[in-house]
DRENDO-1510 file (C-alpha; in Angstrom, 1 decimal, always signed):
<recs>
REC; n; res; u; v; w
REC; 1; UNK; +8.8; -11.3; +1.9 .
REC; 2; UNK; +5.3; -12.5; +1.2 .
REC; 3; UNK; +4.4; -15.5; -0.5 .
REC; 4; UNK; +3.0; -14.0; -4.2 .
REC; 5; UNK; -0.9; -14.6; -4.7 .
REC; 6; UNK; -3.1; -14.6; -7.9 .
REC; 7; UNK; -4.3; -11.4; -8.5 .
REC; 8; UNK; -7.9; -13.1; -9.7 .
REC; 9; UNK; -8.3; -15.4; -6.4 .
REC; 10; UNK; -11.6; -15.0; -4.7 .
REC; 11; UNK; -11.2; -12.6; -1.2 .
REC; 12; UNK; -13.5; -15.0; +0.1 .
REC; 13; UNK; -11.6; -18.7; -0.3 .
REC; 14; UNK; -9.0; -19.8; +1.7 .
REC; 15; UNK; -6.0; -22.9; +2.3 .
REC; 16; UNK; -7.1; -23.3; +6.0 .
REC; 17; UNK; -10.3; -25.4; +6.1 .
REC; 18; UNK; -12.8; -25.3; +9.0 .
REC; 19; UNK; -15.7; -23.9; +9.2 .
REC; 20; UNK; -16.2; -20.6; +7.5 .
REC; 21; UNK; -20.2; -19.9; +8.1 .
REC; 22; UNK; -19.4; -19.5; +12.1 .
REC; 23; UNK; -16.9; -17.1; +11.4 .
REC; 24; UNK; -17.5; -13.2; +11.0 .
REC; 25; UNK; -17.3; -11.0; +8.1 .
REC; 26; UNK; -14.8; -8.8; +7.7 .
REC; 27; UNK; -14.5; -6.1; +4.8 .
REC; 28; UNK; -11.0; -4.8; +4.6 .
REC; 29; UNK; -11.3; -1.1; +3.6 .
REC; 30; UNK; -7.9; +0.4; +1.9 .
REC; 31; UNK; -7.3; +4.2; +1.2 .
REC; 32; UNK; -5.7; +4.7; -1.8 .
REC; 33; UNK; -4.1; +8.1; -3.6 .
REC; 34; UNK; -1.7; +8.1; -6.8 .
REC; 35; UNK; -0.9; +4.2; -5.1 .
REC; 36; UNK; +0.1; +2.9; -8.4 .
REC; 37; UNK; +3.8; +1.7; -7.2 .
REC; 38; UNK; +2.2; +0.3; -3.9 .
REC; 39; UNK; -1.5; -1.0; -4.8 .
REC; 40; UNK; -1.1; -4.4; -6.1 .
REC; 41; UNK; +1.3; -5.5; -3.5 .
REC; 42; UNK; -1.2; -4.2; -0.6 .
REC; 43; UNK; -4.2; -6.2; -2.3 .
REC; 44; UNK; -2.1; -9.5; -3.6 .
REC; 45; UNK; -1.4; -9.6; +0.3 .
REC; 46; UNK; -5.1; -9.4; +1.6 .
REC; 47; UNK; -6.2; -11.9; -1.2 .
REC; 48; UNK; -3.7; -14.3; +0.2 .
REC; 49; UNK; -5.5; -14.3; +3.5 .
REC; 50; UNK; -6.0; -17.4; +5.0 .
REC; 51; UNK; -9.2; -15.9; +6.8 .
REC; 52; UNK; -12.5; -17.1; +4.7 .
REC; 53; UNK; -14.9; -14.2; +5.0 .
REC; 54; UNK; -12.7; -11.5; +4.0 .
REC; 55; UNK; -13.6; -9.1; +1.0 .
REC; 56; UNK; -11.7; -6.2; -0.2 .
REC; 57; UNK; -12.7; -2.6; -1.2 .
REC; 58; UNK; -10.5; +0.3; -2.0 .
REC; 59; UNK; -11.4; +3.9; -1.1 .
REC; 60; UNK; -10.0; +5.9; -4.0 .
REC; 61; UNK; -9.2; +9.5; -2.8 .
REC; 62; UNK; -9.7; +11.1; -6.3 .
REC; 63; UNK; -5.9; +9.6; -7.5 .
REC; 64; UNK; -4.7; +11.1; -10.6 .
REC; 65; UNK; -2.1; +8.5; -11.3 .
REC; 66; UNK; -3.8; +5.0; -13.6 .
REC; 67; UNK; -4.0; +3.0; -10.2 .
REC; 68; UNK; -8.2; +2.6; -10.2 .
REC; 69; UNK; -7.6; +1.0; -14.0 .
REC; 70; UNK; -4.9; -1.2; -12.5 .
REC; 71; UNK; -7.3; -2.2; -9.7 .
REC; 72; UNK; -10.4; -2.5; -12.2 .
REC; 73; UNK; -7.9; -4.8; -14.8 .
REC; 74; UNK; -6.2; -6.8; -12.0 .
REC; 75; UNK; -8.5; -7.4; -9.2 .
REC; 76; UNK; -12.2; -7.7; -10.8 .
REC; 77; UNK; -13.3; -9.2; -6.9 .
REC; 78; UNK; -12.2; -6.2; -5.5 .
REC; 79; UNK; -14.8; -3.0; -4.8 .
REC; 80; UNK; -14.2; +0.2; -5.2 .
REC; 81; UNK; -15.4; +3.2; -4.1 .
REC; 82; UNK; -14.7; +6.5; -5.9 .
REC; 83; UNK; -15.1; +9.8; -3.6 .
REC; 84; UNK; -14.6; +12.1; -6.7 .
REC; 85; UNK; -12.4; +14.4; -4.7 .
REC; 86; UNK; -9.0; +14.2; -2.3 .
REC; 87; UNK; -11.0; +13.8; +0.9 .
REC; 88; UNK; -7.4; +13.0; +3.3 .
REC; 89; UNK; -7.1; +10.1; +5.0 .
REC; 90; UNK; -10.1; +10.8; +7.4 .
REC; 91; UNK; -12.3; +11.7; +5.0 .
REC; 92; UNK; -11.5; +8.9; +2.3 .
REC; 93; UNK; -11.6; +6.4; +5.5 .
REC; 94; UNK; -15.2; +7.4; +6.1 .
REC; 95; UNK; -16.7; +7.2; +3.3 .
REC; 96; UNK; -15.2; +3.4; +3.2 .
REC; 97; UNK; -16.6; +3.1; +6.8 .
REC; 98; UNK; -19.9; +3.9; +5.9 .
REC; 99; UNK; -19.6; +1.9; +2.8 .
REC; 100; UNK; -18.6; -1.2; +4.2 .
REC; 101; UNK; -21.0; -0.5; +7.2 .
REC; 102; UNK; -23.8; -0.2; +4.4 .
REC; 103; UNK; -23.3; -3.4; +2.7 .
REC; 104; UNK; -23.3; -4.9; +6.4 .
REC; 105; UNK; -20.2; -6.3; +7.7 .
REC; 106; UNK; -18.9; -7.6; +11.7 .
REC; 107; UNK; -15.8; -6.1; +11.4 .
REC; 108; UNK; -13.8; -3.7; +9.5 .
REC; 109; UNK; -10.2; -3.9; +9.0 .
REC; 110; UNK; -9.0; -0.8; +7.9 .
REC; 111; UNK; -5.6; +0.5; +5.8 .
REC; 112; UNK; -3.0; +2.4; +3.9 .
REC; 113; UNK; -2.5; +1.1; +0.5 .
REC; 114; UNK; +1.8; +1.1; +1.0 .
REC; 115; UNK; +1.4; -2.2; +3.5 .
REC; 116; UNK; +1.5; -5.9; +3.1 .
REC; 117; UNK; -0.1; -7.9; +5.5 .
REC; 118; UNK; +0.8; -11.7; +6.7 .
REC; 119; UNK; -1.8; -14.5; +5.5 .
REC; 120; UNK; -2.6; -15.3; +8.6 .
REC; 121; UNK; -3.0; -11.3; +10.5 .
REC; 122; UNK; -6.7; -11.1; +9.7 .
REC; 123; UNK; -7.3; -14.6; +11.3 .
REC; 124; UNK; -5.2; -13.2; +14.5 .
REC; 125; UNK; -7.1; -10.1; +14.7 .
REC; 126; UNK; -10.3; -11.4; +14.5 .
REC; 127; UNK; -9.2; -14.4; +16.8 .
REC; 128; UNK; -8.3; -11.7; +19.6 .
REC; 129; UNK; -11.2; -9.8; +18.9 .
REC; 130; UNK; -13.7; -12.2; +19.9 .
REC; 131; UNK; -11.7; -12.9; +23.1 .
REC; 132; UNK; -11.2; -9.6; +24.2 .
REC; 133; UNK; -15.2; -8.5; +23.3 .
REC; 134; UNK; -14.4; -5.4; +24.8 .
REC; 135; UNK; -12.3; -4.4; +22.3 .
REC; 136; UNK; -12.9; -1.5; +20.3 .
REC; 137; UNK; -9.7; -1.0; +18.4 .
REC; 138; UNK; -6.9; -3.6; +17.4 .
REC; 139; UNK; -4.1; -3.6; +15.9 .
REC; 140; UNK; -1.0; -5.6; +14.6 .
REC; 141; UNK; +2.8; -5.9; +15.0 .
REC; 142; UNK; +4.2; -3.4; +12.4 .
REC; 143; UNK; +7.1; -3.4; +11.0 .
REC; 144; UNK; +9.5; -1.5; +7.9 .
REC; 145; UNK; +9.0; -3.1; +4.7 .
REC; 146; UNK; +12.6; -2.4; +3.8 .
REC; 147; UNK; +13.6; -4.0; +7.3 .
REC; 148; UNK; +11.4; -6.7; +7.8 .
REC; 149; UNK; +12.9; -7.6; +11.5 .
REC; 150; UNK; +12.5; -3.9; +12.7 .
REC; 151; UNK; +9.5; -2.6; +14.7 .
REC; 152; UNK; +7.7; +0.8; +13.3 .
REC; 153; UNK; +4.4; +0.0; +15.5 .
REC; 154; UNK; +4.0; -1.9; +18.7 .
REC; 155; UNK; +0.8; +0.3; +19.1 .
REC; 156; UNK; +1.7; +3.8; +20.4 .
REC; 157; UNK; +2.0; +5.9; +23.9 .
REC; 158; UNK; +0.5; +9.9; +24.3 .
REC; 159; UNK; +2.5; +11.7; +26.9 .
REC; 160; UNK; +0.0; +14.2; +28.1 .
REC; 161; UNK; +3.0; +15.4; +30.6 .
REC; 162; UNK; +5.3; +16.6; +27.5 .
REC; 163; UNK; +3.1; +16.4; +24.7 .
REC; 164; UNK; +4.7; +13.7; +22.9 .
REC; 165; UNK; +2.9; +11.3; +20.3 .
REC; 166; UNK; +4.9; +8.3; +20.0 .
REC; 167; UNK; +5.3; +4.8; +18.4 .
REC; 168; UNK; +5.6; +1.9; +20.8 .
REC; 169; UNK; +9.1; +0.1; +19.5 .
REC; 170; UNK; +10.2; +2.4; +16.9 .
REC; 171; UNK; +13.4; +1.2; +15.2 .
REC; 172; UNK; +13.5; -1.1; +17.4 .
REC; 173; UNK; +15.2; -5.2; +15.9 .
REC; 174; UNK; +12.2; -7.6; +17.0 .
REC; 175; UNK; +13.5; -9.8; +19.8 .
REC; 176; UNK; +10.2; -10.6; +21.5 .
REC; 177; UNK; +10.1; -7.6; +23.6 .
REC; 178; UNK; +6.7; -6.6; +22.1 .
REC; 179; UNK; +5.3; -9.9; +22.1 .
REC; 180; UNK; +2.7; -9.8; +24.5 .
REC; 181; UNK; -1.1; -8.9; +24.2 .
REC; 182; UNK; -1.4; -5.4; +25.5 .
REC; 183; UNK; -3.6; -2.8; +26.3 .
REC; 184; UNK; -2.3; +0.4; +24.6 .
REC; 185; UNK; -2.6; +4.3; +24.3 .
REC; 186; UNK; -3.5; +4.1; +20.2 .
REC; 187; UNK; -3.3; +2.3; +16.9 .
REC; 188; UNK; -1.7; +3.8; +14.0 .
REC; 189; UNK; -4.3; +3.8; +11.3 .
REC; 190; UNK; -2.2; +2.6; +8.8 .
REC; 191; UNK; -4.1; -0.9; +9.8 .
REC; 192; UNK; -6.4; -1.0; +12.5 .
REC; 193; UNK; -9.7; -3.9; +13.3 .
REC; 194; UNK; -12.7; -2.5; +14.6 .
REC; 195; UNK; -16.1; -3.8; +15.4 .
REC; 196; UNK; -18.8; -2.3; +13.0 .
REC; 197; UNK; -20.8; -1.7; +16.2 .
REC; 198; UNK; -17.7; +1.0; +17.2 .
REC; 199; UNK; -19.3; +3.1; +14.9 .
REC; 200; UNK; -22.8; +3.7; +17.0 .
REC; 201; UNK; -21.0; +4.2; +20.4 .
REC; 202; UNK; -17.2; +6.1; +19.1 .
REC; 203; UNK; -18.6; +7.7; +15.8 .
REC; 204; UNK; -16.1; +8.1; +12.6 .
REC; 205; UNK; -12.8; +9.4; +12.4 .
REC; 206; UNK; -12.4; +13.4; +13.0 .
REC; 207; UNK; -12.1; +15.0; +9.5 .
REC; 208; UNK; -10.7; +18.7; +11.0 .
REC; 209; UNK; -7.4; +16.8; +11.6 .
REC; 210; UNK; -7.1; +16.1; +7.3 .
REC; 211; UNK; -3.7; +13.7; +8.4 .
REC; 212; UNK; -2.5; +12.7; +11.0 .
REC; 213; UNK; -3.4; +11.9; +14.8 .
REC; 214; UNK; -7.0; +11.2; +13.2 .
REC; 215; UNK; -6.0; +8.0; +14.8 .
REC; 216; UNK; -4.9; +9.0; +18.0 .
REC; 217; UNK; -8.3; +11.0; +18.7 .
REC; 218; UNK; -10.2; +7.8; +17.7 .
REC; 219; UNK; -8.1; +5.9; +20.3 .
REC; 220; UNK; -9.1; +8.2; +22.8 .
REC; 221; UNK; -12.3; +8.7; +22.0 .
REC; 222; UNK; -13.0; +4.4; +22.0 .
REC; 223; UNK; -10.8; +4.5; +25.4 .
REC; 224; UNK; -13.1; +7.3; +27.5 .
REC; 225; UNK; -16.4; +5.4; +25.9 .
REC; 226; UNK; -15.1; +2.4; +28.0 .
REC; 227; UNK; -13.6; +0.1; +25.6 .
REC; 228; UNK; -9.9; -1.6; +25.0 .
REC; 229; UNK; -7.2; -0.4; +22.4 .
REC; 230; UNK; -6.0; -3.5; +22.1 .
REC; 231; UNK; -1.9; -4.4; +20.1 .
REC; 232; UNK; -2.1; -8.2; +19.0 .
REC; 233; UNK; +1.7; -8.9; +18.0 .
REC; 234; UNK; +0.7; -12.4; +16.1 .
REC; 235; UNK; -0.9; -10.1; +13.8 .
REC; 236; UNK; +1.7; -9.0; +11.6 .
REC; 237; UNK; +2.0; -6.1; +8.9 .
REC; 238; UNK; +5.2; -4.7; +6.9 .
REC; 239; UNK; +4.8; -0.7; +6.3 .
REC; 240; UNK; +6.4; +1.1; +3.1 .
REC; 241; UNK; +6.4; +4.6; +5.3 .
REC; 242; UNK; +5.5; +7.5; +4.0 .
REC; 243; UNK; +4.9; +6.8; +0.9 .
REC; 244; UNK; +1.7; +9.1; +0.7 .
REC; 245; UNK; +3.3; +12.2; +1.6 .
REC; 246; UNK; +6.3; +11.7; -0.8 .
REC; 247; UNK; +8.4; +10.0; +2.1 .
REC; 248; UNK; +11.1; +11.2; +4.3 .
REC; 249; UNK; +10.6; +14.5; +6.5 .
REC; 250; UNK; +8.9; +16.9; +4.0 .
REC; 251; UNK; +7.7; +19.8; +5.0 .
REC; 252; UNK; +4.6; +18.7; +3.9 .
REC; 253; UNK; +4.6; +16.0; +6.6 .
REC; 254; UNK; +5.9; +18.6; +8.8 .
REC; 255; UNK; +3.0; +20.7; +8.8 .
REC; 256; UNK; +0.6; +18.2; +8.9 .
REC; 257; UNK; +1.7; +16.6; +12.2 .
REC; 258; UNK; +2.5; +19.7; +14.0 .
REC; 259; UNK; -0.9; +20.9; +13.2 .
REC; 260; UNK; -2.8; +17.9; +14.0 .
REC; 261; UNK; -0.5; +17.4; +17.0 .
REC; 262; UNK; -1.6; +20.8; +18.6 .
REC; 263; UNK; -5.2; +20.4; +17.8 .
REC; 264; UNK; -5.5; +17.1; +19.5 .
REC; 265; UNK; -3.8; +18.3; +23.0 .
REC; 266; UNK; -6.3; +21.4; +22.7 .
REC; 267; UNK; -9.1; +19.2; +22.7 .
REC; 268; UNK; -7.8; +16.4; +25.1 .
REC; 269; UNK; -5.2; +17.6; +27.7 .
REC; 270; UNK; -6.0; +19.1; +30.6 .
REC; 271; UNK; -5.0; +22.8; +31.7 .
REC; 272; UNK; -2.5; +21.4; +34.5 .
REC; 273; UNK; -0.9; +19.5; +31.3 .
REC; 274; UNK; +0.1; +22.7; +29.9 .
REC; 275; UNK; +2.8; +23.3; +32.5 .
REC; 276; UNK; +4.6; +20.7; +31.1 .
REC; 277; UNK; +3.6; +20.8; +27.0 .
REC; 278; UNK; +5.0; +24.3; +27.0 .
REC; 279; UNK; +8.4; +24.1; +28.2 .
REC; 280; UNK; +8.7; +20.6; +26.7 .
REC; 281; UNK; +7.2; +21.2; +23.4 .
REC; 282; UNK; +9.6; +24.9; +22.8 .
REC; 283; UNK; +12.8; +22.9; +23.7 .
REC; 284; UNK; +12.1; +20.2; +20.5 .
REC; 285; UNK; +11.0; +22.8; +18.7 .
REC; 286; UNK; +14.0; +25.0; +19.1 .
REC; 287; UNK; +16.5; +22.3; +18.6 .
REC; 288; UNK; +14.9; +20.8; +15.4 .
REC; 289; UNK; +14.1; +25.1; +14.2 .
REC; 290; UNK; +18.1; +25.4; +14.6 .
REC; 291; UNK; +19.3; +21.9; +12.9 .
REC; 292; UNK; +17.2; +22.6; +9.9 .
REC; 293; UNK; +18.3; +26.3; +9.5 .
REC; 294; UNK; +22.1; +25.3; +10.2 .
REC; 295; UNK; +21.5; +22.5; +7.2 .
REC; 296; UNK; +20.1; +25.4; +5.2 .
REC; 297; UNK; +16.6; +24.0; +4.7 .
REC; 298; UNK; +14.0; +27.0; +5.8 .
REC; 299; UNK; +11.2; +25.4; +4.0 .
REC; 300; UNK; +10.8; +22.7; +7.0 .
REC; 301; UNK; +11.1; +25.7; +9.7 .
REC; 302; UNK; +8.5; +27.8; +7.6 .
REC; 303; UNK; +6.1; +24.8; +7.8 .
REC; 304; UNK; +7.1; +23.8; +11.7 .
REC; 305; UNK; +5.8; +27.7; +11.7 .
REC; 306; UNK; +2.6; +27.6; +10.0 .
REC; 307; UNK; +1.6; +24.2; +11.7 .
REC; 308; UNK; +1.8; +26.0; +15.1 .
REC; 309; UNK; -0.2; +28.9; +14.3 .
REC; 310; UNK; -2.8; +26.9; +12.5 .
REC; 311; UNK; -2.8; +24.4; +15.1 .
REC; 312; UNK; -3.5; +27.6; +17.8 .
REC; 313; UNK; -6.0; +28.6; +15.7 .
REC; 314; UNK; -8.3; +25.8; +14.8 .
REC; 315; UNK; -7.3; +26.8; +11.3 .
REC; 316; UNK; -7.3; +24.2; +8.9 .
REC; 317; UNK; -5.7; +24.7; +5.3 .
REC; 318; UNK; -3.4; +22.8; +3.2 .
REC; 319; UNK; -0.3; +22.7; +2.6 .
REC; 320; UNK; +1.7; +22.4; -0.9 .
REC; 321; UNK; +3.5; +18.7; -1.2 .
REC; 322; UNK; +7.1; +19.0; -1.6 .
</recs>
C-alpha cells in the first residue's frame, strides 16, 4: 500500500526540496502497547515523510511484548519515552505531549501505533494548518488498512439529541464525497495535528475517560475555547482497527465506550438533551442486550451492564481484556 522506507533514514530528510528552515517543526508522538505486529509499519510510514522537520518519538505504555528492543534495534533516530506503567491512551498521550512540548516543538502530530500514514499527510496537515490559523485540531482522511478505498474517519458528528458518537463516512467506498475541507464535531485520536500552543488555552487530554471519547472531549473542549476542528481529506491515513483492544467487539471494548460514552454526555449535554438520550439510548441498548443474549454471548451484556453503572457513577475501574 505504502511505498517501503529504510528503517535507519533520518525523520528529518526528505525527496521534496524547498526550503526546510521556514517550515515548522513537528514531533510526531505515537502510543504504543504490546505493538510488536504493528510498530515498524507505523514508524517506516512517518520516516518516509516527505515533510523536512519531522521527528519521531514513541510513548511506550509499559508493553510487555519485545516491541521497545525492536524500536531501540531498528529505528536508532527514533525517541522513546518509557512511562513505566499502562497509563491508557490518555495518559500515555500526555506524557508524550508534555515530552514533545518540553523539547520545544510548533506542532504535534499525534497517533496509534496500528496506522500508516501517506508520505505526503504531514505536509497536508501542516499546509492547512497554517491557512486555517484558527485551527486547533486537524485531522486526516482515514481509512481500513485491510480496505484501502473504504472510509473509517471523515472526522466525526456528536448527536447531543440521541446521544450518538459517530464516525463521519463509516464504511463508506471513497468516491469524493468527503473531499472537501470541513469544519467538524471531532477527530478521532487515532491521528490528530495540533498546535503546541493548544496546550496553554484547551489543556491535555482527560485521563478519567482511560479509552475512549478522550478525543471527543478534547474536540469540544478546543471548539467552546473558540477554535476550529478542522477534517483535511488530502491528508491521508490507513487504520489497522482495533488492534489495541484485541480487535472486533470485545467486551473489553464494550465497556470502555459505554463508560466513556456516558461520562462525556454527563459533563457536556444539556438537561433538555436528556429527553431524547434516554429513550434513544434504552432502545439500542435493548436491541444490541437481546442480539447478544440470543447469540449466547452474556459476557458483552455483562460489560454493556457494568459500563452503564460505572458511567452513572463517575466510577472508573478496569476491565479484564478478553
Amino acid at each position: 500500500m505504502l511505498e517501503p522506507s529504510c528503517a535507519g533514514r533520518s525523520p528529518t530528510s526528505s525527496n521534496s526540496g524547498g526550503n526546510s528552515v521556514s517550515l515548522p517543526t513537528v514531533t510526531a508522538v505515537v502510543i504504543n502497547w504490546n505493538g510488536t505486529p504493528v510498530i515498524g509499519p507505523c514508524l517506516d510510514s512517518l520516516l518516509a515523510s516527505t515533510y523536512e522537520r519531522l521527528t519521531v518519538m514513541v510513548v511506550d505504555n509499559a508493553s510487555e511484548d519485545d516491541s521497545v528492543r525492536v524500536i531501540r534495534d531498528r529505528y536508532p533516530s527514533v525517541r522513546i519515552e518509557e512511562t513505566g506503567r499502562n497509563l491508557g491512551y490518555a495518559g500515555g498521550a500526555n506524557h508524550g505531549l508534555r515530552a514533545a512540548r518540553a523539547a520545544g516543538t510548533d506542532f504535534i502530530l499525534l497517533m496509534n501505533n496500528d496506522v500508516e500514514i501517506a508520505p505526503d499527510a504531514v505536509r497536508e496537515l501542516v499546509s492547512a494548518a497554517r491557512d486555517h490559523s484558527d485551527a486547533l485540531l486537524l485531522g486526516p482522511k482515514i481509512y481500513y488498512f485491510d480496505e484501502p478505498d473504504v472510509i473509517w474517519s471523515a472526522g466525526g458528528a456528536v448527536s447531543f439529541w440521541t446521544g450518538h458518537i459517530r464516525h463521519l463516512g463509516i464504511r463508506e467506498r471513497d468516491r469524493g464525497q468527503f473531499d472537501d475541507v470541513r469544519e467538524v464535531d471531532y477527530l478521532t485520536g487515532c491521528a490528530v495535528l495540533l498546535p503546541t500552543r493548544m496546550l496553554e488555552t484547551v489543556g491535555e487530554l482527560d485521563e478519567t475517560y482511560y479509552m475512549y471519547n478522550e478525543d471527543t472531549d478534547w474536540s469540544t473542549r478546543a471548539t467552546r475555547s473558540g477554535g476550529k476542528v478542522l477534517y483535511v481529506p488530502t491528508a491521508r491515513l490507513w487504520h489497522k482497527v482495533s488492534s489495541s483492544s484485541g480487535g472486533g467487539l470485545t467486551s473489553y471494548k464494550i465497556y470502555h465506550r459505554i463508560r466513556s460514552t456516558l461520562s462525556y454526555f454527563k459533563r457536556y449535554a444539556a438537561w433538555y438533551h436528556w429527553l431524547g438520550i434516554l429513550p434513544a439510548t434504552g432502545v439500542r441498548t435493548v436491541v444490541f442486550a437481546l442480539t447478544q443474549i440470543a447469540g449466547g454471548d452474556g459476557g458483552r451484556v455483562t460489560a454493556l451492564v457494568r459500563g452503564f453503572a460505572d458511567g452513572a457513577m463517575g466510577r472508573r475501574r478496569g476491565y479484564t481484556n478478553d
